[in-house]
C-alpha positions, 0 to 999 in steps of 0.5 A: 200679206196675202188675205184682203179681209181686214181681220185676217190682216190685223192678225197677221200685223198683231202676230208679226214676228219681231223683224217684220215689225220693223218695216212697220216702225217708219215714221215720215221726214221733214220737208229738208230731210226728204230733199236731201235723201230723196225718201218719204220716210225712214225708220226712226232710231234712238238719238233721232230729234222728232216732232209730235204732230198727232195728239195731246203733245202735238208740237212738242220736239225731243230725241227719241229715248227708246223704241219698243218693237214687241208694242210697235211705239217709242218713247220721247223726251219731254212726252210725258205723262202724270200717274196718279201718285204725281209721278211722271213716266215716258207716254209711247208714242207710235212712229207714224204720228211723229216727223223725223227732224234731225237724223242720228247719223253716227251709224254708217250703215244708217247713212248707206240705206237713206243714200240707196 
């Protein structure tokens, strides 16, 4: 970003397209996982196992169901919340309020970039 003013900043996040997003979507790793890879954080992908460590569900662990990079959240088995009619859908969660636990590592390109 080239502005210091925060407006200017938000704007430039808020309009991002979607492969700049991605850098936006890290999420830190467990104390095991950031010794073993020598990384603070790493981008979280479907299959990964996550703790929530901000909010309501704070404490609660699940594979992430899907990640939404258009609004910058994910969705996480066992997060749920009520509707009004009683029925229960997926609550979003943004990256940064998770800890990656276990990595989904079926993907070898994945295992080259934690290993870089």
């Amino acid at each position: 970003m080239t502005s210091k003013q925060p407006r200017k900043q938000r704007r430039e996040r808020a309009k991002a397209p979607l492969h700049k997003r991605q850098k936006y979507l890290r999420a830190p790793l467990s104390k095991e996982l950031r010794e073993k890879y020598s990384k603070r954080n790493a981008r979280p992908v479907k299959g990964d196992v996550v703790k929530v460590m901000r909010g309501d569900h704070a404490g609660t662990e699940g594979k992430v169901q899907s990640i939404d990079l258009a609004r910058g959240d994910m969705t996480i088995d066992g997060v749920t919340v009520k509707k009004a009619d009683g029925s229960e859908v997926a609550r979003p969660i943004h990256p940064s309020n998770v800890q990656i636990t276990k990595l989904y590592l079926k993907d070898r390109r994945r295992e080259k970039c934690l290993k870089r």
